[in-house]
C-alpha positions as CSV (number, residue, x, y, z in Angstrom):
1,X,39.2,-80.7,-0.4
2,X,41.8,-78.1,-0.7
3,X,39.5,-76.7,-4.2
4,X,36.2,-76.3,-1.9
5,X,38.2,-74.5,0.8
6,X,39.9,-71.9,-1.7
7,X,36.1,-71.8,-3.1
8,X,35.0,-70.9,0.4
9,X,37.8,-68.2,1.1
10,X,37.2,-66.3,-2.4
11,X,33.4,-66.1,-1.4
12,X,34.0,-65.1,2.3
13,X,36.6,-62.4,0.5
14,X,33.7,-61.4,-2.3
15,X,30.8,-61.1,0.5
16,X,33.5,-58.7,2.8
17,X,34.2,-56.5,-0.1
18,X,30.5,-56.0,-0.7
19,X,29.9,-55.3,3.1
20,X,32.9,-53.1,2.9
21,X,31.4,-51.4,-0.3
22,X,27.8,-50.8,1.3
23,X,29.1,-49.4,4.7
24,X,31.1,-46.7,2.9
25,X,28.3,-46.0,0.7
26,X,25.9,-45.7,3.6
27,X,28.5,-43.6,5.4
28,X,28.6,-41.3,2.3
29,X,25.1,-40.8,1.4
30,X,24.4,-38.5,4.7
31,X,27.4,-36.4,3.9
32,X,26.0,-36.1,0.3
33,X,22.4,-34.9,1.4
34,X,24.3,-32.7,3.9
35,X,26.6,-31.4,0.8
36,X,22.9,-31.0,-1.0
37,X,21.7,-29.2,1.5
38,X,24.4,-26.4,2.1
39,X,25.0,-26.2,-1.8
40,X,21.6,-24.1,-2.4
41,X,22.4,-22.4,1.1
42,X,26.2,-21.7,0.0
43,X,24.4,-20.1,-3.5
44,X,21.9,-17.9,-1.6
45,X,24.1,-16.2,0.9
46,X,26.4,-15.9,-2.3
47,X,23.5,-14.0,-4.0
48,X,23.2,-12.0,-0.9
49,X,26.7,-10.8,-1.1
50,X,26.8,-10.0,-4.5
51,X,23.9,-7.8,-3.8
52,X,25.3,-6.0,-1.2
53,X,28.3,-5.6,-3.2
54,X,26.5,-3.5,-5.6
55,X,24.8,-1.8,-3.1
56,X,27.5,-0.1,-1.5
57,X,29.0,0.3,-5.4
58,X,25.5,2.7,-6.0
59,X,26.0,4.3,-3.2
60,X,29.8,5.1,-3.7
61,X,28.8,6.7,-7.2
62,X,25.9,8.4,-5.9
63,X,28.7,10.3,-3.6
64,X,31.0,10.6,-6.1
65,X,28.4,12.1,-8.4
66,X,28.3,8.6,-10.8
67,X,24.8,7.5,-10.2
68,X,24.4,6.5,-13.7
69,X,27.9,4.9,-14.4
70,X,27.7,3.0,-11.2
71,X,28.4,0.2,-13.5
72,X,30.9,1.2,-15.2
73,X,33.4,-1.1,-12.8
74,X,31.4,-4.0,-13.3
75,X,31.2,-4.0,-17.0
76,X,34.8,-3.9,-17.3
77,X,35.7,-6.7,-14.7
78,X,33.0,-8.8,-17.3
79,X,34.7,-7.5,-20.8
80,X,38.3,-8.5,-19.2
81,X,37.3,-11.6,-18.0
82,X,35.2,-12.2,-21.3
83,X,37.0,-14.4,-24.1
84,X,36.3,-11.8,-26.8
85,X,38.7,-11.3,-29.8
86,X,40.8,-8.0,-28.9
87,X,39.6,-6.1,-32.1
88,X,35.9,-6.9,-30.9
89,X,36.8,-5.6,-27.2
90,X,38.3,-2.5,-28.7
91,X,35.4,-1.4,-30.7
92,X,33.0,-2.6,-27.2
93,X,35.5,-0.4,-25.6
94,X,35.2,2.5,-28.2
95,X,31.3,2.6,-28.1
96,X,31.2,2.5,-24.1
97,X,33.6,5.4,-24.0
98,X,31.0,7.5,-26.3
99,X,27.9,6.3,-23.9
100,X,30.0,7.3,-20.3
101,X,30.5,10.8,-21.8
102,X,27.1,10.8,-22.2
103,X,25.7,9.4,-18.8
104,X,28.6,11.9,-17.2
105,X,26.9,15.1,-18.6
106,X,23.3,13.6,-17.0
107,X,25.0,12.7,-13.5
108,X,26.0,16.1,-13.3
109,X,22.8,17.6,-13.6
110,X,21.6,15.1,-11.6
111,X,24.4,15.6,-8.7
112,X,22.9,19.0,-8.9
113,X,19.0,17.4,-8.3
114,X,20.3,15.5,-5.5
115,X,22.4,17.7,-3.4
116,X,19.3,19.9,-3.6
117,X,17.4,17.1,-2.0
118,X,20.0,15.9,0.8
119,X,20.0,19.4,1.4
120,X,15.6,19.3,1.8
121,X,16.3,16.0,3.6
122,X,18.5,16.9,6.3
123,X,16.8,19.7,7.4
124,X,16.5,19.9,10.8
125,X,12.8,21.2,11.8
126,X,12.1,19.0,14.2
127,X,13.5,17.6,17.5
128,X,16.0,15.3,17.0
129,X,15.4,13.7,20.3
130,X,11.8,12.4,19.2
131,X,12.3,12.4,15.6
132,X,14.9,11.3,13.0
133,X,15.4,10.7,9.3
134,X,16.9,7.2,8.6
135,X,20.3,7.5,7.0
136,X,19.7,5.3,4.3
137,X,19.0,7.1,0.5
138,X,16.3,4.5,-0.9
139,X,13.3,2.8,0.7
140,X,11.7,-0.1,-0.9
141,X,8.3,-1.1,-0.1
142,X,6.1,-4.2,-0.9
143,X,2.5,-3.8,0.2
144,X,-1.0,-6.2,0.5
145,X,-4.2,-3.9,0.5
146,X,-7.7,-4.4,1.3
147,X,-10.5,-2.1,1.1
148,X,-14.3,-2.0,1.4
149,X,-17.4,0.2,1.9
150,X,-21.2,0.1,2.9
151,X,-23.6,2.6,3.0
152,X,-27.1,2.5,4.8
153,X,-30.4,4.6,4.4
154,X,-33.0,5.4,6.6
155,X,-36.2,7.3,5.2
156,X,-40.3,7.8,6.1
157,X,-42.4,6.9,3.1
158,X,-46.7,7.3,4.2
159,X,-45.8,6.9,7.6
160,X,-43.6,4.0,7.6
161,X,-39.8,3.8,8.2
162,X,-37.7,2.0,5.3
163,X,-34.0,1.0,6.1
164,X,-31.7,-0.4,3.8
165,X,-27.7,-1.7,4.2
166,X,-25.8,-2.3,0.9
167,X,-22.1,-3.2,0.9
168,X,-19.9,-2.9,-1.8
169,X,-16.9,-6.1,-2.6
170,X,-14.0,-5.7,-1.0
171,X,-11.0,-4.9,-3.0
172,X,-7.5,-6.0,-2.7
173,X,-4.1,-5.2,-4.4
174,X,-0.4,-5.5,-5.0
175,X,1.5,-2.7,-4.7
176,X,5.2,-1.8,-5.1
177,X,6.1,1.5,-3.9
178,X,10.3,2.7,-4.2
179,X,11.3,6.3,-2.5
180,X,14.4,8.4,-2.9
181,X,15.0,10.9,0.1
182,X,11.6,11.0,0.8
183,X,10.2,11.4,-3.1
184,X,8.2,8.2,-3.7
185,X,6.5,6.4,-6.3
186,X,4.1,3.3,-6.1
187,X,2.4,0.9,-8.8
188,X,-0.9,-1.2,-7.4
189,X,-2.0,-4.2,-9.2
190,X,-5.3,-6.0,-8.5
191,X,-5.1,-9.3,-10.0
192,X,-9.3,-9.7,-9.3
193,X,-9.7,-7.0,-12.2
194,X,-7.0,-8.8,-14.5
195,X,-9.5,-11.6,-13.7
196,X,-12.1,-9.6,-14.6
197,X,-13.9,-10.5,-11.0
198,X,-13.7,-7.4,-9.9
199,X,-16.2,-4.8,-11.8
200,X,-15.0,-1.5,-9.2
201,X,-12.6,1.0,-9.4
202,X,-11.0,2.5,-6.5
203,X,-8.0,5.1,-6.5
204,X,-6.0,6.5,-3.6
205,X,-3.8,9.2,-3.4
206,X,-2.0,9.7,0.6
207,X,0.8,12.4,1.5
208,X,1.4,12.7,5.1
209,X,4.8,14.8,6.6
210,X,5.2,16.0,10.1
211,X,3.2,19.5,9.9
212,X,0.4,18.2,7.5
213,X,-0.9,16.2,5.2
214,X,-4.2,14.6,2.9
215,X,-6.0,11.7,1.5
216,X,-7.8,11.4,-1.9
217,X,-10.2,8.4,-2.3
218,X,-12.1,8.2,-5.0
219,X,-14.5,5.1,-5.6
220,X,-16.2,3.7,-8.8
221,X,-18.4,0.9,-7.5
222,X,-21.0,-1.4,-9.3
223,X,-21.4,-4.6,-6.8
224,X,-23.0,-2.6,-3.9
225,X,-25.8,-5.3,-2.5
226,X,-27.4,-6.0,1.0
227,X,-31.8,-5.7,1.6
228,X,-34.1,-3.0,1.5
229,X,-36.7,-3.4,5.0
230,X,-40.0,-2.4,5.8
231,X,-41.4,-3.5,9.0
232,X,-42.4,-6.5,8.0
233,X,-41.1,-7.1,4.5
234,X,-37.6,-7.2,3.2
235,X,-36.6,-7.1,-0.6
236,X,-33.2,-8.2,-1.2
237,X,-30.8,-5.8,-3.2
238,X,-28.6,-7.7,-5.9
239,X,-25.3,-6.5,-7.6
240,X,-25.7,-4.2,-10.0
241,X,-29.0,-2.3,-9.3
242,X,-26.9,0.1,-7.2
243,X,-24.4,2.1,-8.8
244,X,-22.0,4.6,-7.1
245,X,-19.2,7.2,-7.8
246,X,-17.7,8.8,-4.6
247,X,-15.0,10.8,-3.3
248,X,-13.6,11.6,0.0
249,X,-10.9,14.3,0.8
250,X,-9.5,14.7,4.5
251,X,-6.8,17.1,5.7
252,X,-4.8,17.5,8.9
253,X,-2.6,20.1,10.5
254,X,-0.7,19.0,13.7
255,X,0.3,21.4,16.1
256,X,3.5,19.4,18.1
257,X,4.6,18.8,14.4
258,X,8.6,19.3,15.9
259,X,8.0,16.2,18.2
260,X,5.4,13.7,16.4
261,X,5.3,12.8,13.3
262,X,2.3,10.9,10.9
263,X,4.9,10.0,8.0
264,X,6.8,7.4,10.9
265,X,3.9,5.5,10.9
266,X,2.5,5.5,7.4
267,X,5.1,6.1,5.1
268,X,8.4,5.4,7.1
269,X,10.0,8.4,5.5
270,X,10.7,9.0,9.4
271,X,11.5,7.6,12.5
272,X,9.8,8.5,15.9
273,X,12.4,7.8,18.9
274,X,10.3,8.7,21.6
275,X,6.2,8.3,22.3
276,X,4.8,11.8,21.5
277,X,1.3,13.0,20.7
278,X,-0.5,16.2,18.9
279,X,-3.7,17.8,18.9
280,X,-4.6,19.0,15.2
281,X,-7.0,20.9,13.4
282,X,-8.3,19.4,10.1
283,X,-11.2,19.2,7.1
284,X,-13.6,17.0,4.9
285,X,-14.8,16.5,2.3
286,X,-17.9,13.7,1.3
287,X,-19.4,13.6,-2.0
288,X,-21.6,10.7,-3.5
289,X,-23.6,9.8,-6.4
290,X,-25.7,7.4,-5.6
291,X,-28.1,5.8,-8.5
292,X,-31.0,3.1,-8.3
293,X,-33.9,2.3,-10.4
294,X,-35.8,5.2,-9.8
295,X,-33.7,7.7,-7.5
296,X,-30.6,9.5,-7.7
297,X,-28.9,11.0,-4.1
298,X,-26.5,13.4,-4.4
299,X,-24.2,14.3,-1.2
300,X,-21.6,17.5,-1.2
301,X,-20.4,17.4,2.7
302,X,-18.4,19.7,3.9
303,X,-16.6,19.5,7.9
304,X,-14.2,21.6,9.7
305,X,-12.9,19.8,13.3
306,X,-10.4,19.0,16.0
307,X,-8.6,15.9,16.9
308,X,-5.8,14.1,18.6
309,X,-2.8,12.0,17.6
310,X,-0.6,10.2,19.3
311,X,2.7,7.7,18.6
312,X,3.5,4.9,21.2
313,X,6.9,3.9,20.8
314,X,7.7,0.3,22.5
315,X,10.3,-1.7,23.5
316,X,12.9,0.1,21.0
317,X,11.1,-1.6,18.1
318,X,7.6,-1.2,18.1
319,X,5.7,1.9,16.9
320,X,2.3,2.3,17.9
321,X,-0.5,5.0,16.1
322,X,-3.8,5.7,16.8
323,X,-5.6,9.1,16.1
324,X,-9.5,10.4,15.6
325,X,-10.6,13.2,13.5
326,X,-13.9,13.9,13.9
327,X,-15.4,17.0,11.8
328,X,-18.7,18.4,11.8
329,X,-20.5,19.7,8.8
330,X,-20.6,23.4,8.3
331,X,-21.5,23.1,4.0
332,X,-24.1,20.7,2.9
333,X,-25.9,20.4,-0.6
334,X,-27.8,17.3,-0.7
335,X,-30.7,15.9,-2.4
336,X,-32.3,13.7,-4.1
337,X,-33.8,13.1,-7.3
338,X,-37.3,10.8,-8.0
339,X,-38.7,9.1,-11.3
340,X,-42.4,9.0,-11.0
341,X,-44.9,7.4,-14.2
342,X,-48.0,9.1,-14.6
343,X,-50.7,7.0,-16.8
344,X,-53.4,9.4,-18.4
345,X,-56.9,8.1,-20.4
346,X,-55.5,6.9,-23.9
347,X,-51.8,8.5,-23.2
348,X,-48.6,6.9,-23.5
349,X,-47.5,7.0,-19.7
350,X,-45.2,10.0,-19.3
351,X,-42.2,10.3,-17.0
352,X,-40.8,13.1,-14.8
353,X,-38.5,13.8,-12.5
354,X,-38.7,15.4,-8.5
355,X,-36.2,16.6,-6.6
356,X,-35.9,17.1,-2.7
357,X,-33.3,19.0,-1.1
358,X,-32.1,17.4,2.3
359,X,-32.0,19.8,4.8
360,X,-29.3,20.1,7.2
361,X,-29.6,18.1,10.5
362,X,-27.4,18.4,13.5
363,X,-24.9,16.2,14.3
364,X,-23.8,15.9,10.7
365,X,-20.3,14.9,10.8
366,X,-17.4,13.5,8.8
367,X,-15.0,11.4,11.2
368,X,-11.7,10.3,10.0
369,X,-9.6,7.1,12.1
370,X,-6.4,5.7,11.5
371,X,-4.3,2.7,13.4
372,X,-0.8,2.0,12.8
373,X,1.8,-1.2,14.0
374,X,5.2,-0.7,12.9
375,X,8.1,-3.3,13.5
376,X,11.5,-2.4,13.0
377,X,14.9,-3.9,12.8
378,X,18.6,-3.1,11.6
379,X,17.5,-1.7,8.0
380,X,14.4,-3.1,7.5
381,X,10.5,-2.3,8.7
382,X,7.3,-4.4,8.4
383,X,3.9,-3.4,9.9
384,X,0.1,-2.8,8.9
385,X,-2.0,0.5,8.8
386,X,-5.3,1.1,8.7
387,X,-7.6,4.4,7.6
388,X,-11.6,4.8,8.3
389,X,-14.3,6.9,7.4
390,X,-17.4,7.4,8.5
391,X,-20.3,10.0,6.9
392,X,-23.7,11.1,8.3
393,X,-25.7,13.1,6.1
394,X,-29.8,14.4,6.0
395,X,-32.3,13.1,9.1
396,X,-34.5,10.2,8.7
397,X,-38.0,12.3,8.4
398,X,-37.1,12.3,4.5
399,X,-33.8,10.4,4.0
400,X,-31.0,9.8,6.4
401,X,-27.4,7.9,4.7
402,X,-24.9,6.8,6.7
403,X,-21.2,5.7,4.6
404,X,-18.3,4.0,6.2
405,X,-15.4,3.4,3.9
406,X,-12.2,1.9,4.9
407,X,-8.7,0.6,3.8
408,X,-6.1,-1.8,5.3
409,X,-2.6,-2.2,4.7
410,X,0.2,-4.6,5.0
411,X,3.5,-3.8,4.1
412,X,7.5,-4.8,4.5
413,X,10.1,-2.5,3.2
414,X,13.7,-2.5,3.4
415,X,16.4,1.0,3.4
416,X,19.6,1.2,1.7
C-alpha cells in the first residue's frame, strides 16, 4: 500500500515538472521571436550609424582638405585592433606612410579644384527668398525611365487620302546619377537590351540652370509598327519595315531667372522656396530619317518661340512644374525620296530614284512640354518628371508627318 502511494507521488511530481518545463518554454519562445525580431532591426540601425559615421568623417576631410585620406582614421583603428605580428604592422605601417604622402600632394590640388567650386556654388545670383542651394556637397540619385515615340503621315496619292500611325516600343532604364556641387554624372542601364529585346537606341543628354538650359535626344529605332489606311483598306505595318534615326534639340532662356528656377524641378541642384513663374524665349530643332520599302523622308525643322514657366510650391514640401514651349518653324528642308521600277520590252526592269521637296506650310511648329512633382523631406527628395514633344512638318496635298516623342522619369535621391 505504502509502495503504490510513493509510486503515485513520484508520478504526480514527474507530470508537475513537465507542466512546469512546458509553461516556461511557452513563456520563452515569444520573448525569443521578439529577440529574433529586434536582432536584424538592432543590425540595420547599426549599419545606419556606421554610415553616417563615415559621412560626417568625408565631410570633415573634405574641410580640412583630406578628401582622399578620409580613411586614413579608419584604417588605423582596424591595423590596431588587428592581431598582426608587430614586424608585419610596421612594414603595413611603412608602405601606408609612402601612399598618404602621395594622396596629400593630390588633395591639394584638389582642395584647389574645390574651393574653386564652393566658390561657383555659393554665388549669389539669384533671390534668396525664392531660391536656394541645399547645403549639402553630394546628391545621389537613383532613377526609373520610360520613353516612347509615334509618328503619323497624311498624304494624297490619285486623289485619295492615305493615313498611317506607327509607334515605336517603349523604352525603359536604370539609371544612377551622383553630383558634386552641382557637377553631375549618370550611368543608364536597360536590362531589355542586355536581354537583347530591345533592338532601339535612344540617347539623352539634359542641362537645365536657372538662366538657361537644353535637351539632346537622339533616337535609333527599328520596332516602329501600327497600319497604313486607305478609305476602305488598311495594310498593317510590322516591326522592322520602318526604320528611323532622329534627333531633337530644344533650348530655353528664362527671363525671371533670379526668382524661378528649372534645375529645382529636374535636377534638384536647387531649391525653389516660394511659387514663382517666367516667360522665356527659346528654339528647336527636328530632324528625321525616315526609311520604308520604297521611300525615304527626310525632315530638318527649325523653330524660334515664346513660352511660360511656372513653379508651384505647396504645403512646404511639394514642388509643382509645368511649362509649354511652343515654336514655330522659320527653317525647313524637307523631302522625300521615291523608288519607282520601270519594265521595258526585253529589258531587265531598271530602278530610279524621285525626289519631292515639301514645301513649307503654315502652322509648322515644334512644341516642347514638361511636368514636374517633387517631394521633399529633411535630406532627401523623391518625385517624377516628364518631357514632350510634338512636330508638324509639310501639308497633306503631298505629305503631311506628325512626331510626338516623350520621356518619363522617376527618381529618389538623397544629399549629404
Amino acid at each position: 500500500m505504502m509502495k503504490t502511494k510513493n509510486m503515485h507521488i513520484t508520478s504526480s511530481l514527474w507530470l508537475l515538472r513537465v507542466v512546469l518545463l512546458a509553461t516556461t518554454l511557452s513563456l520563452a519562445m515569444p520573448d525569443a521571436a521578439i529577440a529574433q525580431e529586434k536582432k536584424p532591426r538592432r543590425k540595420f540601425k547599426a549599419w545606419l550609424m556606421c554610415a553616417d559615421s563615415l559621412r560626417l568623417e568625408l565631410r570633415r576631410s573634405a574641410d580640412r582638405g583630406q578628401m582622399l585620406q578620409w580613411t586614413d582614421s579608419v584604417i588605423m583603428a582596424e591595423i590596431n585592433k588587428s592581431k598582426m605580428s608587430e614586424k608585419r604592422k610596421q612594414r603595413y605601417m611603412r608602405r601606408h606612410i609612402k601612399i598618404q604622402k602621395r594622396l596629400a600632394r593630390y588633395d591639394r590640388q584638389l582642395f584647389r579644384g574645390d574651393s574653386l567650386l564652393a566658390a561657383n556654388y555659393h554665388k549669389v545670383k539669384y533671390d534668396t527668398a525664392y531660391i536656394g542651394r541645399p547645403d549639402a556637397r553630394w546628391t545621389i540619385k537613383y532613377r526609373g525611365n520610360l520613353s516612347g515615340a509615334d509618328m503619323r503621315t497624311t498624304s494624297v496619292t490619285d486623289g485619295v487620302q492615305n493615313r498611317s500611325r506607327v509607334t515605336a516600343d517603349c523604352r525603359g532604364t536604370l539609371s544612377m546619377a551622383v553630383a558634386y556641387r552641382g557637377l553631375g554624372l549618370g550611368v543608364a542601364v536597360n536590362p531589355a537590351k542586355f536581354a537583347g529585346k530591345c533592338k532601339d537606341f535612344e540617347y539623352n543628354l539634359n542641362s537645365y540652370s536657372n538662366r538657361y538650359g537644353f535637351d539632346v535626344v537622339f533616337l535609333s529605332s527599328k520596332t516602329y509598327h501600327g497600319y497604313k489606311a486607305a478609305d476602305a483598306e488598311r495594310i498593317d505595318i510590322h516591326k522592322g519595315q520602318i526604320s528611323q534615326n532622329a534627333l531633337n534639340l530644344n533650348f530655353y532662356y528664362a527671363f525671371n531667372y533670379r526668382r524661378f528656377s528649372f534645375p529645382a524641378a529636374f535636377s534638384q541642384s536647387y531649391i525653389q522656396k516660394r511659387s514663382a513663374g517666367s516667360w522665356m524665349i527659346g528654339a528647336s530643332f527636328d530632324g528625321s530619317k525616315t526609311e520604308l520599302s520604297d521611300m525615304t523622308i527626310r525632315l530638318n525643322e527649325f523653330a524660334v518661340g515664346a513660352g511660360y514657366a511656372y513653379n508651384l510650391v505647396a504645403f512646404s514640401h511639394w514642388l509643382f512644374h509645368l511649362s509649354a514651349l511652343p515654336t514655330v518653324t522659320v527653317y525647313s528642308h524637307d523631302y522625300t525620296k521615291t523608288k519607282t521600277t520601270a519594265d521595258e520590252d526585253n529589258a531587265p526592269s531598271a530602278t530610279s530614284t524621285m525626289r519631292h521637296d515639301m514645301k513649307y506650310h503654315f502652322p509648322s511648329a515644334i512644341i516642347t512640354g514638361r511636368a514636374a512633382a517633387v517631394y521633399s523631406w529633411r535630406n532627401k527628395f523623391a518625385g517624377a518628371t516628364a518631357v514632350y514633344n510634338y512636330s508638324v512638318a509639310g501639308d497633306e496635298d503631298h505629305l503631311k508627318v506628325r512626331r510626338n516623342k516623350w520621356r518619363v522619369r522617376m527618381f529618389f535621391g538623397f544629399r549629404f
